[in-house]
N, C-alpha and C positions, 0 to 999 in steps of 0.2 A: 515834445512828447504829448501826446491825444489827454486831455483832461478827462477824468473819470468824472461820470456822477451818475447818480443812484437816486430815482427818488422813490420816496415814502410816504403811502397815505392811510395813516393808520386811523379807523373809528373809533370813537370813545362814545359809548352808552349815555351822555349828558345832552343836552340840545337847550336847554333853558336857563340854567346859570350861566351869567355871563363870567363869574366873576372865580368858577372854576372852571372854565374852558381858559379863561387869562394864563390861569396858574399852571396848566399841563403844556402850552403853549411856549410860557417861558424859557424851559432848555434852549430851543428852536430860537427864538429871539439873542438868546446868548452867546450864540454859538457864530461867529464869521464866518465857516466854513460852509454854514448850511442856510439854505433860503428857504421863508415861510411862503408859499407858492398861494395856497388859499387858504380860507376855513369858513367850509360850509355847515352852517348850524340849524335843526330843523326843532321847530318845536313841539310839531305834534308826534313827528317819528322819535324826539327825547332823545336823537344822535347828532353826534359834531364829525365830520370828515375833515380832515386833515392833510393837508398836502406840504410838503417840503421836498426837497432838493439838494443835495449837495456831494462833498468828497464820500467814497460810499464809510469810511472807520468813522468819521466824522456823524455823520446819519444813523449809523447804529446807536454811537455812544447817546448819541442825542434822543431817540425813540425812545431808548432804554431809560431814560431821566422821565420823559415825559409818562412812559408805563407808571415808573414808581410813582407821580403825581397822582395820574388818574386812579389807580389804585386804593391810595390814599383818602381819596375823596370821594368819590362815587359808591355809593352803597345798591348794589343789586336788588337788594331785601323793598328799599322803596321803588325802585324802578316802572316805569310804564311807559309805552310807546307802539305808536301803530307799527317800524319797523321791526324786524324779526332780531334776535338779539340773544345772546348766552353768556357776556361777558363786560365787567368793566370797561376792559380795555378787548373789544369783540372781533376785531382780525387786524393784523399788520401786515401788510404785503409792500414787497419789495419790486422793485421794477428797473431793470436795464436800460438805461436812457443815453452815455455814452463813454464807449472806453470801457465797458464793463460787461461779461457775457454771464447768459441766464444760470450757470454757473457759479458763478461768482455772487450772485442773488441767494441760490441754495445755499451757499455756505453762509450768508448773513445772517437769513433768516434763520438757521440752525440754530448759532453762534447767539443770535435773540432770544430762540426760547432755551438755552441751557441756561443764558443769565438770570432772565427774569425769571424763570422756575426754581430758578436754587433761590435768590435775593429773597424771592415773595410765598412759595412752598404754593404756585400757580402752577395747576395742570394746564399743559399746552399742547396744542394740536398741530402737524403741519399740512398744508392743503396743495394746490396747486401742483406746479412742480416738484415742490418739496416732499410731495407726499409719498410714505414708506408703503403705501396701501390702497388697492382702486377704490375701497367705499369711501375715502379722502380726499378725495383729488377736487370734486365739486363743492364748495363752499355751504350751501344749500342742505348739501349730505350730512355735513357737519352740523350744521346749526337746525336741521331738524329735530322740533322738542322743545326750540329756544331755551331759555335758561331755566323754566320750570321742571322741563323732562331731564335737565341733567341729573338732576337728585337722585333719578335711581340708573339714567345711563351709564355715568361712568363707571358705576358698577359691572356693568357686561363686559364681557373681555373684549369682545370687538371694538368696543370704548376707551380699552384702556390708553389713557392719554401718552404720548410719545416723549414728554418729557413732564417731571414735576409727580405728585403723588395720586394715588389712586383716591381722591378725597373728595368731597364736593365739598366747594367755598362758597358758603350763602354771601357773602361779601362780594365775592370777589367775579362766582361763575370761573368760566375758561375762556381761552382766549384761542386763537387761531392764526398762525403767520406761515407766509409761504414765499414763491417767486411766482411772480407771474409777469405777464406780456403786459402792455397798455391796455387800462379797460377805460371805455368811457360808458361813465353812470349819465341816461337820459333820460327821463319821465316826458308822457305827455298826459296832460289834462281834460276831461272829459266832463260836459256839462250834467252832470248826472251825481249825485248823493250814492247812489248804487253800485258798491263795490265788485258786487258780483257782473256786471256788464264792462266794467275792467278787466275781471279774470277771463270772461269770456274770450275778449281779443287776446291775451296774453295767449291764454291758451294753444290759440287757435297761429300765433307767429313764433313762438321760441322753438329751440330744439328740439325738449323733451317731448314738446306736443303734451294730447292729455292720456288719462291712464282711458284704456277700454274697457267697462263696463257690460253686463248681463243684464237680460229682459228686469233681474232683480234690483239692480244696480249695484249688484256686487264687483268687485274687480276678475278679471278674467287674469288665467295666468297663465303660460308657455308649459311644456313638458317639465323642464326647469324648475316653475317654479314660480319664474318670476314673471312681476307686472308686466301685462304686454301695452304699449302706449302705441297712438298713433304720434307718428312722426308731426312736426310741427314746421311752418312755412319757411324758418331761413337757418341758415345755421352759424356757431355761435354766438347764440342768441338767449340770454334771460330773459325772463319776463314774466312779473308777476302783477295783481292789481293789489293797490293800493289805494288809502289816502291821504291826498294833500291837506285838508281839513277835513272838520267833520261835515262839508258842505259839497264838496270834491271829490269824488275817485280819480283817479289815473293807472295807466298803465305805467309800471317801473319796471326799468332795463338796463342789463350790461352786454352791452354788445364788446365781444370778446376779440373779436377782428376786424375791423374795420376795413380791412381790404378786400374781404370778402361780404361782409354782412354790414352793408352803409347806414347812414342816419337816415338820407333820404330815403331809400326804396321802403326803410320800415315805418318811416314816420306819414308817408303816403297810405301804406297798407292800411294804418290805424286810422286815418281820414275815411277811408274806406269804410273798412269795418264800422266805425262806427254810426257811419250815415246809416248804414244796413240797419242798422240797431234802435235808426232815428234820433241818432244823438249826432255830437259836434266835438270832435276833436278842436280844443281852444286855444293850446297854451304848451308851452317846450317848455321843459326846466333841466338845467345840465347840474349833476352833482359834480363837484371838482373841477377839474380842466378837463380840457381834450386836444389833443395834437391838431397842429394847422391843417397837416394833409385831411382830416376828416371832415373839415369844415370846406375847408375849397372844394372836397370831391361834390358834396353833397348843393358846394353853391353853383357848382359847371352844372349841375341837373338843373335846376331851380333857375338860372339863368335862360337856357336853352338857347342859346346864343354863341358865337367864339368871343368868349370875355378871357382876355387875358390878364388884365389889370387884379393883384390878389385881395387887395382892398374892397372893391366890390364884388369877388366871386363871396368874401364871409357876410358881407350887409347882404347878399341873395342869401343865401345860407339861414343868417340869423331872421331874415324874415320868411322865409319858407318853411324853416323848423317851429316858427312862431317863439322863440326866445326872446322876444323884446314883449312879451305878453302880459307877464307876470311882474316886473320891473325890469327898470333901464338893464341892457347886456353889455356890458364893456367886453369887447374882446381882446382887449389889452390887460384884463384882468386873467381871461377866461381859457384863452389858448396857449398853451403851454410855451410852446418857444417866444411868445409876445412877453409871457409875464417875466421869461427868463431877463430875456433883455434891460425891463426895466426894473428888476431886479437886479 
């Protein structure tokens, strides 16, 4: 019979303690059935990414242990960080990896937020797949306002949370879990302080594209109603600007399809772009993992050669992405089916 597994990369709102990212971790360590895959800790964004793996009942019971840790521990009310954020425990997303259909995801992540909303009296949202509602479905949607605007959001009825109380937790914020496809989180690096020269290119390559503006610079609206936005260069495609420090911006990305919207053609675009700008695209940073196929696609470009050997199509890859920029890249860490294995 085909082995099920299910992995889970849930964020936690901490990046700086080490010593309670330990302690939320632990389930995950305890557990045989489930593999700790990575944890990416940032400390100016003040968030931990999470990665695990395993039987899918096994991966819930386990997320659900590590919810009630982080909970426990993390206090909202001090929180600060350049990433965008509304919640202790700020999304868990579920993802079909094998033996298990985006189905069977939706019920997990349901199954998630009935427990930890009843256990913790945590309003929860579902996003994604999971979502009961189109203004839910984008992640972004949801967590516009970040955790400050919730105080008087959840109040609107079109906020009202899908599972848990109509309450705002200064402790605690909300939380957001759903099903979704493989994303891969990648940033690139830009020699520049200037945030705003980030947003620019982000702009200028995601979906949403930007909003259209009047000679006022007010936003223009449709009959509707609503914002009209120019289209943006690729699709499934986030992107917004960030920073790496307070000495770095980069562009930050979830590219949502991979087989349609690649590392390379976007990470090329941004080399572009930014010469335009007179700046220097420097430096690849991947949050989490990322499936092999995405690295080979991107290392046959980068190659431009018939390499058939997979070994070298990822060292083209990881040097054409510039991930060996910023420190050493194990891709025995970093690609999902490599880590399996040595796990």
């Amino acid at each position: 019979m085909e082995s099920q597994l299910v992995e889970c990369v849930p964020n936690f709102s901490e990046g700086r303690d080490q010593s309670i990212i330990d302690s939320i971790i632990q389930p995950i360590m305890d557990n045989a059935n489930v593999s700790l895959l990575d944890i990416d800790m940032g400390s100016d964004f003040n968030r931990t990414v999470v990665t695990m793996v395993g039987e899918p009942e096994s991966v819930l019971k386990t997320v659900i242990e590590c919810t009630s840790v982080a909970l426990d521990l993390i206090d909202m009310r001090d929180h600060s960080g350049e990433h965008a954020r509304m919640g202790a425990v700020d999304v868990v997303p579920f993802i079909p990896i094998n033996g298990v259909s985006m189905e069977d995801c939706v019920e997990l992540s349901k199954r998630y937020a009935k427990i930890v909303s009843e256990q913790h009296s945590l309003p929860v949202y579902l996003y994604a797949n999971s979502a009961k509602k189109p203004q839910r479905v984008r992640l972004p949607d949801i967590r516009k306002g970040e955790y400050e605007g919730w105080e008087e959001k959840i109040f609107l009825p079109q906020w009202k949370p899908d599972y848990g109380p109509v309450e705002f937790k200064p402790k605690m914020g909300v939380t957001a879990t759903g099903a979704r496809d493989l994303l891969i989180a990648f940033n690139v690096n830009l020699n520049t302080a200037d945030k705003s020269m980030a947003n620019i290119i982000a702009s200028k390559i995601r979906t949403s594209g930007t909003i259209v503006k009047n000679e006022k610079g007010e936003k223009v609206r449709d009959i509707n109603g609503q914002v009209k936005r120019t289209q943006g260069m690729y699709k499934h495609l986030q992107a917004a600007g960030w920073m790496y420090n307070e000495h770095v911006a980069q562009v930050s990305m979830n590219f949502l399809d991979f087989s349609i919207t690649g590392l390379y053609d976007v990470t090329e675009t941004i080399k572009k772009e930014a010469s335009i700008l007179g700046l220097e695209a420097n430096a690849g940073e991947l949050v989490g993992l990322v499936p092999l196929q995405a690295i080979v696609n991107a290392g046959r470009k980068y190659a431009k050669t018939n390499v058939q050997d997979v070994a070298v199509l990822v060292q083209y890859a990881i040097e054409g992405l510039m991930l060996d920029r910023l420190e050493k890249f194990d891709p025995t860490e970093s690609i999902i089916e490599w880590a399996m294995q040595r796990g």
